[in-house]
C-alpha positions in Angstrom: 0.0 0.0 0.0 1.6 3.6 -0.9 2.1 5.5 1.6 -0.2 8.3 0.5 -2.8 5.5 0.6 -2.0 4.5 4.4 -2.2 7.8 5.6 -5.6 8.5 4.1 -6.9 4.9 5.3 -5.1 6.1 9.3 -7.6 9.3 8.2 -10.4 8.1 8.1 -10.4 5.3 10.8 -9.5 8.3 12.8 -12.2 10.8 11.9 -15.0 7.8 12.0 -14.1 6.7 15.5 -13.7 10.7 16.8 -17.0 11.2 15.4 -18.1 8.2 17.5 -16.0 10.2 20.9 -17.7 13.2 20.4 -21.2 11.9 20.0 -20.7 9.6 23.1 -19.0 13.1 25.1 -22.0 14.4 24.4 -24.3 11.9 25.5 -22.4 11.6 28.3 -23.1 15.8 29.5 -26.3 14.9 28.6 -26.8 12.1 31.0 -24.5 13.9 33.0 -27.3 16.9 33.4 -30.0 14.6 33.4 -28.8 12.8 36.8 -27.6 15.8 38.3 -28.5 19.0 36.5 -27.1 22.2 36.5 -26.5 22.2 40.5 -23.4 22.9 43.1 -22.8 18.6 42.8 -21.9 19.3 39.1 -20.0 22.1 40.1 -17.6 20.3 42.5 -17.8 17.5 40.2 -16.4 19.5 37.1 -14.2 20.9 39.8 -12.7 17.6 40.9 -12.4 16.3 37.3 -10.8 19.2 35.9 -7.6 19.3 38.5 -6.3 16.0 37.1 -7.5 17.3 33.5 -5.4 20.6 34.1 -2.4 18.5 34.7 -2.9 16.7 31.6 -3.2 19.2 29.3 -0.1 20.7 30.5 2.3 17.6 31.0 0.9 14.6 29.7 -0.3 16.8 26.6 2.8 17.6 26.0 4.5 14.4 26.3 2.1 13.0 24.0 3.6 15.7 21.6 7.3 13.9 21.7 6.8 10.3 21.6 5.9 9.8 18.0 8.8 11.7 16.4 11.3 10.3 19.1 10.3 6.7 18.5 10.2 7.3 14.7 13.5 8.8 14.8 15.2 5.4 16.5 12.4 2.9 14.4 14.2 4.9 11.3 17.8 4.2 12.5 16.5 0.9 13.0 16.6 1.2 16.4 13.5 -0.2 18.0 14.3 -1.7 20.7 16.6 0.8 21.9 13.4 2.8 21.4 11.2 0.6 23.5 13.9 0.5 26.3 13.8 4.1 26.2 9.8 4.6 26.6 10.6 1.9 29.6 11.8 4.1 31.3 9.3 6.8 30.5 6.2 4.5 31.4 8.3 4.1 34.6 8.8 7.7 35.2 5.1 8.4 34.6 4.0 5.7 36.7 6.3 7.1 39.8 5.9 10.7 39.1 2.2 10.9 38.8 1.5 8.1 41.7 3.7 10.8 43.8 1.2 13.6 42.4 -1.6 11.6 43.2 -0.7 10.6 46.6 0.4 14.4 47.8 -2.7 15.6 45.6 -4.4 13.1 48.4 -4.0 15.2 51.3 -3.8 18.3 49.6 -7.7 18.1 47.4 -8.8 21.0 49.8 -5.9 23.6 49.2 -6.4 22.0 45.3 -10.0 22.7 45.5 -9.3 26.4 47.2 -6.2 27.5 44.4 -8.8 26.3 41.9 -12.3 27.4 42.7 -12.0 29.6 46.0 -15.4 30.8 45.6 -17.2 27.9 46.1 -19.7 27.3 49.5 -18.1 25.4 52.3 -20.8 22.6 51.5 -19.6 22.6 48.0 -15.9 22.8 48.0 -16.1 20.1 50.7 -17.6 18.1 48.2 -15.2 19.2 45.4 -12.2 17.8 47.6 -13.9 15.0 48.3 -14.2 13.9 44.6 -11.0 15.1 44.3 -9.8 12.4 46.0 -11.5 9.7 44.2 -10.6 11.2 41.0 -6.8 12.2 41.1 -6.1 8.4 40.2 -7.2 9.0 36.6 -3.2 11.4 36.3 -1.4 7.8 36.5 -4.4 6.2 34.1 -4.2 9.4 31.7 -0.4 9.3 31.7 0.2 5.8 30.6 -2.7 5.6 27.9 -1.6 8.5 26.7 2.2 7.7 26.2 0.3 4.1 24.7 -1.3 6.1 22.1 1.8 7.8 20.9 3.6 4.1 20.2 0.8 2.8 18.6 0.8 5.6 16.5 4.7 5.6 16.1 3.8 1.9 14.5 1.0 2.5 12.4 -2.0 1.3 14.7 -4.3 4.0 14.8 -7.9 2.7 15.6 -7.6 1.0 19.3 -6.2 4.4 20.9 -8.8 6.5 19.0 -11.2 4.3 20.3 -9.7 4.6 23.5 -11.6 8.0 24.2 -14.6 6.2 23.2 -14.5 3.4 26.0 -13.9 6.2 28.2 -17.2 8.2 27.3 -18.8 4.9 27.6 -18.0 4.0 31.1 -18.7 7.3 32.3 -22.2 6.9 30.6 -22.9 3.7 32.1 -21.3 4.6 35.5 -23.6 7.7 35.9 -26.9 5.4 35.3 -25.8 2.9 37.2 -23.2 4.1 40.4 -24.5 7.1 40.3 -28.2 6.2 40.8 -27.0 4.2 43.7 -24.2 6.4 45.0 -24.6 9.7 44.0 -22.1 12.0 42.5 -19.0 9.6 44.0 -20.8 6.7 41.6 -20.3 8.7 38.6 -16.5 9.9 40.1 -15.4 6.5 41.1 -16.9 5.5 37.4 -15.0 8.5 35.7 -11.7 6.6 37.0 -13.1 3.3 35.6 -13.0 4.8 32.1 -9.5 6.1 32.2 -8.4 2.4 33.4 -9.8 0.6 30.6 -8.7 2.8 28.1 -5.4 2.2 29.2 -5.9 -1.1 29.7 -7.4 -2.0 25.8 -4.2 -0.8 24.4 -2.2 -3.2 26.0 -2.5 -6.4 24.1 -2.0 -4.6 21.0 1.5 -3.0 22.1 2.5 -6.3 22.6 1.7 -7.4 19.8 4.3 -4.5 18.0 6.9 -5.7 20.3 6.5 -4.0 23.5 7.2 -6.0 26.6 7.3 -4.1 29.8 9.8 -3.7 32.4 10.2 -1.7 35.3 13.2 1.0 34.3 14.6 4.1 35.2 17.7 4.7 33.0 17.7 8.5 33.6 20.7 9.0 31.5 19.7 7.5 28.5 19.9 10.1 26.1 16.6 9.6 24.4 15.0 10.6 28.0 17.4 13.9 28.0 15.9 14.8 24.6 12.1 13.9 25.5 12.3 16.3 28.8 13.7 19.1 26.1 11.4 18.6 23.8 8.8 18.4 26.4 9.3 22.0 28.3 8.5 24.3 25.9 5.6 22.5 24.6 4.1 22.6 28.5 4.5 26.2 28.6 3.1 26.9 25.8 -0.2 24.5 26.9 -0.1 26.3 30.6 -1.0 29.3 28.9 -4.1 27.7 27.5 -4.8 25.9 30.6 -5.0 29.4 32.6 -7.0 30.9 30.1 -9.6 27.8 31.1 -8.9 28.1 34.6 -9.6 31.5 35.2 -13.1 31.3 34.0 -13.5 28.8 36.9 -11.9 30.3 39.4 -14.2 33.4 38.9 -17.2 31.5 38.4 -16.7 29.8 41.2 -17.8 33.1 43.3 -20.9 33.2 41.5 -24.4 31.9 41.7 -25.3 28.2 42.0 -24.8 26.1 38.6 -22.6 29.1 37.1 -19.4 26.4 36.6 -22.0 23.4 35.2 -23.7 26.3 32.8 -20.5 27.2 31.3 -19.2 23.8 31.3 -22.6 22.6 29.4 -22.1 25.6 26.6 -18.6 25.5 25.8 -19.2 21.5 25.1 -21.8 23.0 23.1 -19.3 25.7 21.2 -16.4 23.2 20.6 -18.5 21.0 18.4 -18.4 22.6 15.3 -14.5 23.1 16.0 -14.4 19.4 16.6 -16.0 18.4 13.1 -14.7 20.9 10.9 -12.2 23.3 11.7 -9.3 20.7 13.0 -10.3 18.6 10.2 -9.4 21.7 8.0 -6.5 22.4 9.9 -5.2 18.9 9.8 -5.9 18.8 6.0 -3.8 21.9 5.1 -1.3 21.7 7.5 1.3 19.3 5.5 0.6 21.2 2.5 1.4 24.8 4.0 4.3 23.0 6.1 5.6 22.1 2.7 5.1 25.5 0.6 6.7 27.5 3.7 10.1 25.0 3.4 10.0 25.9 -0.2 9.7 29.6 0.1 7.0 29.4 -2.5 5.6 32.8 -0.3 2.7 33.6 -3.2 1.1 29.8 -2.8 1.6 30.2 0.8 -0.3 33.3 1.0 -2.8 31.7 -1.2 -3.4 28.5 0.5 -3.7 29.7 4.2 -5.9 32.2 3.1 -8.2 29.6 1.5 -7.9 27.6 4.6 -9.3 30.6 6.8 -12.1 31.6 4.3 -13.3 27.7 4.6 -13.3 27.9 8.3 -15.0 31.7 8.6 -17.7 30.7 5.9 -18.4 27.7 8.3 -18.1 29.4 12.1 -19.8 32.7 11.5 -22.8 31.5 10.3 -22.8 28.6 13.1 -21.8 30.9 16.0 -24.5 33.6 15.1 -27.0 30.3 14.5 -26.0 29.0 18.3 -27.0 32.6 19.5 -29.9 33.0 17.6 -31.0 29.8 18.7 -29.1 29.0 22.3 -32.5 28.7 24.5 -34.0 26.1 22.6 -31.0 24.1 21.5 -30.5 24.3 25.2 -34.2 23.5 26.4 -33.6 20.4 23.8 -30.7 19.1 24.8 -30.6 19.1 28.1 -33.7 20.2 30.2 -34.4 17.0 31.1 -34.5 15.4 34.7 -32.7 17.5 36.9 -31.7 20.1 34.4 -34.4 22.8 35.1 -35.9 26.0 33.4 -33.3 27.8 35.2 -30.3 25.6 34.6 -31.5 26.3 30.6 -31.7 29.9 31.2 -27.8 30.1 32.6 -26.6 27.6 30.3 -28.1 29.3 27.1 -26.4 32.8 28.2 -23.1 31.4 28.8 -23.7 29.8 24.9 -25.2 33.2 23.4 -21.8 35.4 24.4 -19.9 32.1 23.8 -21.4 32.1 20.4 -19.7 35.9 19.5 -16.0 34.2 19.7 -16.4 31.1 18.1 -15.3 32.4 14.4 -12.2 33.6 16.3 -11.2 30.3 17.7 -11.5 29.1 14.3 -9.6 31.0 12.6 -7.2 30.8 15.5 -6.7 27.2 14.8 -5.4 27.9 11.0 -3.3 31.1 12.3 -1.6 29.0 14.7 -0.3 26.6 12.1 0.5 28.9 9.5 3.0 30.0 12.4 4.1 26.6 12.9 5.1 25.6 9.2 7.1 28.3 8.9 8.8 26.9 12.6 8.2 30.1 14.4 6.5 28.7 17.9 7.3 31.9 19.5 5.1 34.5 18.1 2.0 32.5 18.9 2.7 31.6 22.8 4.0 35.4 22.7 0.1 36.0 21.9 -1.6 33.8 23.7 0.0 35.1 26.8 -1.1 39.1 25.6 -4.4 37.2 25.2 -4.7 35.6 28.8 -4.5 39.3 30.3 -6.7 40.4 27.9 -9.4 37.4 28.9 -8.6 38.3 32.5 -9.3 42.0 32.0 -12.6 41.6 30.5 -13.5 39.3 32.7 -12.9 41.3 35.6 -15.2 44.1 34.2 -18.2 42.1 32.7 -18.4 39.8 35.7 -20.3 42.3 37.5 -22.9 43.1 35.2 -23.1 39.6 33.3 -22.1 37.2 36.0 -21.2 34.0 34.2 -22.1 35.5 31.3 -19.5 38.1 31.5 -16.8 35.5 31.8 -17.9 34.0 28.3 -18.2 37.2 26.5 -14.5 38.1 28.1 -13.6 34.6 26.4 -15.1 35.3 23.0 -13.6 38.9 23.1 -10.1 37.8 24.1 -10.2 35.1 21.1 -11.2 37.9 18.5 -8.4 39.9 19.6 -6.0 36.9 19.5 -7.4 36.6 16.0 -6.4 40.4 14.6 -3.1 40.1 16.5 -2.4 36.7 14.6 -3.8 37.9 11.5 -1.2 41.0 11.9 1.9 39.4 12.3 1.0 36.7 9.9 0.9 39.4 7.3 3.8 40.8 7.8 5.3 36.9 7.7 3.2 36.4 4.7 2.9 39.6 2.7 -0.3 39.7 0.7 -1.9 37.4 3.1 -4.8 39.7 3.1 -6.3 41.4 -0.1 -9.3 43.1 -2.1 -10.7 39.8 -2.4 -10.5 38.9 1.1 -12.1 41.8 2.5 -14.7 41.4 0.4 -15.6 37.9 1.3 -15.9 39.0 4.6 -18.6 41.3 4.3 -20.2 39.3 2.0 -20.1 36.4 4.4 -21.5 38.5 7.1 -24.1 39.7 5.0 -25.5 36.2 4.1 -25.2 35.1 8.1 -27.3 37.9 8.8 -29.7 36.8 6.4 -29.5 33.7 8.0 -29.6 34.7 11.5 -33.2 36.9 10.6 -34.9 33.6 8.8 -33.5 31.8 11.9 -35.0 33.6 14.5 -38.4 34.1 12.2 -38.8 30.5 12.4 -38.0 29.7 15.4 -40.3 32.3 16.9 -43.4 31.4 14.6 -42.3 27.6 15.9 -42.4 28.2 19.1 -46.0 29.7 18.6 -47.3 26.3 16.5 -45.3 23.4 18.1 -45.2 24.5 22.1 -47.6 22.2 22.6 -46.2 19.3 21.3 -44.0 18.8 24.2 -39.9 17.3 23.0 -41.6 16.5 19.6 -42.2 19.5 19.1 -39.1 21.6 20.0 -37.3 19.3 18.1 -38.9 20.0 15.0 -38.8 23.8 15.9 -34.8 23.9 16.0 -34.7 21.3 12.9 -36.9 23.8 10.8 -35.2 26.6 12.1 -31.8 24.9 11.5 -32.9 24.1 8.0 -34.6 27.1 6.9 -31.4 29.0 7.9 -28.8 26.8 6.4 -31.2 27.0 3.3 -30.8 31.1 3.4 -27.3 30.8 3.6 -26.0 28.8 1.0 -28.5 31.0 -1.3 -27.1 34.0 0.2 -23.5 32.8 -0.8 -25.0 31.9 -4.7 -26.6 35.2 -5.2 -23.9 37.0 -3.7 -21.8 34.7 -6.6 -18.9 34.1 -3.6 -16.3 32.2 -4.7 -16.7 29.4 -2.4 -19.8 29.3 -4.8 -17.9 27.6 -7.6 -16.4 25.4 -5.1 -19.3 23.6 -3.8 -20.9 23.6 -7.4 -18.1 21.9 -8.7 -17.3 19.4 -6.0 -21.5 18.8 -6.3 -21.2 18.3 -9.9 -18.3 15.7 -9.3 -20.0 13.8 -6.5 -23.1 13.3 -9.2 -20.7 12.5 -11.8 -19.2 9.3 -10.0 -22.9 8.9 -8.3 -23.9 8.2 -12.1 -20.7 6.4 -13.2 -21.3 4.2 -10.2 -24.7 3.2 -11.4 -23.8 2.6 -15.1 
């Protein structure tokens, strides 16, 4: 099989079973909400589950950066098991580091709790460090399926650790039906640990089966372990900065009413979808391509092809950001307000998603930005940014906390990501001269001028549906939002036809294609 071949078959494998992890995420905030609502136990449980998740992001994440190239780098030397006595000792020193972590993180869940939400009721953050303590397990768990993903990668085997994330939705699903029925909120904890097990777990048959046989190392002066703890530290950094933009959020929510951490939990879930099934596939699509024009110094094609990249991802997140606005309450009302998710827990949830809504083109195009930096190896100017952008969300968030409450803290979000996104834009230009143009500026107006087409037949149809189908109960709603849904994304593409938009040609010839082998197919 050519290797062009492999790496679309790995591509698709991939994309099928994400599309599987995200459904089953969102079933599981959905059953989440429906067993426990919007309510100070989701609070200290998103609490809990977020200080193991916040150590993740910043060292596991970034281990899970180095393995692949590292193990590639000896597997092409022909090397391989020097490379698997080398990730011995990693999975060693993952196992002891984060066993320490957990153990001091032990007796240390209420200062944890108190660094990370010091708002909270005494009734609540009790909780919080409780769950803390059942949770903080999942760091070792995380760790080690993590650091299995990346050699499974390293040799070709892509589906088990994909579906690794999946197993873990699962479990949690089941766990919160089940445990916590019985048990309560420390069910649905103790079943949250569950999931990271197995997924660690699944993945070990098939290691062995590449040729990995474990034993308990700690050759700390192996040079490959020198060179993953370098590669490793700037890559953390770089994710602490994104970590504290989440945290603060949290820790100012945290002061607020009842449900404030759950409601903006619920709606950024809500807001990273469309990022999920689009824009990183965009981003991962392009990224070779630019990687490779920017080592060529073919400047022109770059310019052009990043800027195709970001007119892709603004036609698809403006319209869908200004749709979740226009729409939040019953997209909200539909998803969740079920069980213990209440007209109130709707009400907060749907304004954290209507300001979330604003920023969502700019953490879009923040996505494509961000790697145009990369392929030209500048890793710099982009953590330079995001660092300029922390303040920034921290500023904001400061001042519209008082009038918006939770609300506030996701407009402060959205507003920090827009800025990121002119700041990014800026110094990509000047990386890229002629990134931005005639023609790109007016796409953009004509973009906006079809989404607020869109946005007016949205919100006519959803308000004359509300009128006709409020009786109908779920049913109903359901076929409000699916109308509304449909009669905007109807106005849209019009809008972009009779506006004759480029991107206009582009679906019109990839249609014409698609019916071209459709009727090839038949013959």
């Amino acid at each position: 099989m050519s290797t062009g071949k492999m790496i679309a078959r790995a591509t698709l494998v991939v994309a099928v079973i994400n599309l599987l992890s995200r459904i089953l995420g969102f079933v599981r905030e959905q059953v989440i909400a429906y067993m426990f609502g919007a309510t100070n136990v989701t609070d200290a449980y998103v609490v809990a589950y977020n200080i193991p998740n916040a150590v993740f992001a910043i060292v596991i994440g970034a281990l899970a950066t180095v393995v692949v190239p590292v193990f590639s780098e000896y597997a092409a030397k022909g090397q391989r098991e020097e490379a698997w006595r080398l990730f011995n000792t990693v999975i060693t020193m993952v196992i002891i580091i984060f066993t320490i972590v957990t153990v001091g993180g032990i007796f240390a869940a209420p200062l944890l709790v108190k660094l990370t939400a010091p708002g909270l009721s005494a009734e609540t953050a009790s909780l919080a460090s409780r769950l803390t303590v059942i949770m903080l397990p999942i760091l070792v768990f995380y760790g080690l399926s993590t650091v299995f993903q990346g050699l499974l990668n390293a040799n070709q085997v892509f589906g088990i650790p994909a579906l690794s994330v999946s197993v873990t939705n699962l479990t949690i699903i089941i766990s919160a039906l089940t445990l916590g029925g019985i048990y309560g909120i420390d069910g649905l904890a103790a079943g949250t640990v569950l999931g990271f097990v197995l997924a660690a777990l699944m993945q070990v048959p098939k290691l062995k089966k590449v040729g990995f046989k474990f034993r308990f190392t700690l050759d700390r002066h192996h040079p490959g372990v020198k060179k993953v703890l370098y590669l490793v530290m700037p890559v953390a950094i770089g994710t602490s900065l994104n970590q504290i933009y989440l945290i603060i959020d949290r820790v100012l929510a945290s002061g607020l009413a009842e449900g404030s951490i759950s409601a903006l939990n619920y709606a950024n879930r809500i807001i990273l979808m469309p990022i999920t099934f689009f824009v990183l596939a965009i981003g991962t699509a392009f990224y070779p391509t630019i990687t490779t024009l920017a080592a060529q110094g073919k400047q022109q094609e770059l310019a052009e092809t990043v800027l195709r990249a970001i007119r892709m991802v603004i036609l698809f997140a403006l319209p869908a950001g200004v749709g979740l606005m226009v729409l939040a309450t019953p997209v909200i009302k539909l998803l969740f307000e079920h069980g213990q998710f209440g007209p109130k827990a709707t009400e907060m949830t749907a304004m954290a998603l209507f300001f979330y809504g604003i920023g969502l083109v700019g953490q879009a195009a923040n996505i494509i930005l961000t790697r145009a930096f990369y392929a030209q190896q500048d890793t710099r100017t982009p953590v330079k940014l995001m660092a300029v952008t922390v303040a920034i969300n921290l500023a904001f968030s400061l001042l519209l906390i008082g009038p918006l409450k939770h609300g506030g803290l996701a407009l402060a979000n959205s507003i920090a990501s827009l800025i990121n996104t002119v700041m990014l834009t800026w110094f990509l230009n000047k990386r890229i001269p002629g990134l931005w143009n005639a023609s790109a500026l007016t796409f953009l107006w004509q973009t906006a001028l079809a989404t607020t087409a869109m946005a007016a037949v949205a919100w006519g149809v959803n308000v004359t549906g509300a009128g006709v189908f409020a009786a109908y109960g779920t049913l109903g709603l359901a076929v409000q939002v699916g109308a509304s849904i449909a009669a905007a994304l109807l106005v849209f593409v019009l809008a972009v036809f009779l506006l004759r938009m480029d991107e206009a040609k582009m679906i019109t010839s990839y249609a014409g294609k698609f019916l071209s082998k459709l009727r090839t197919s038949r013959d």
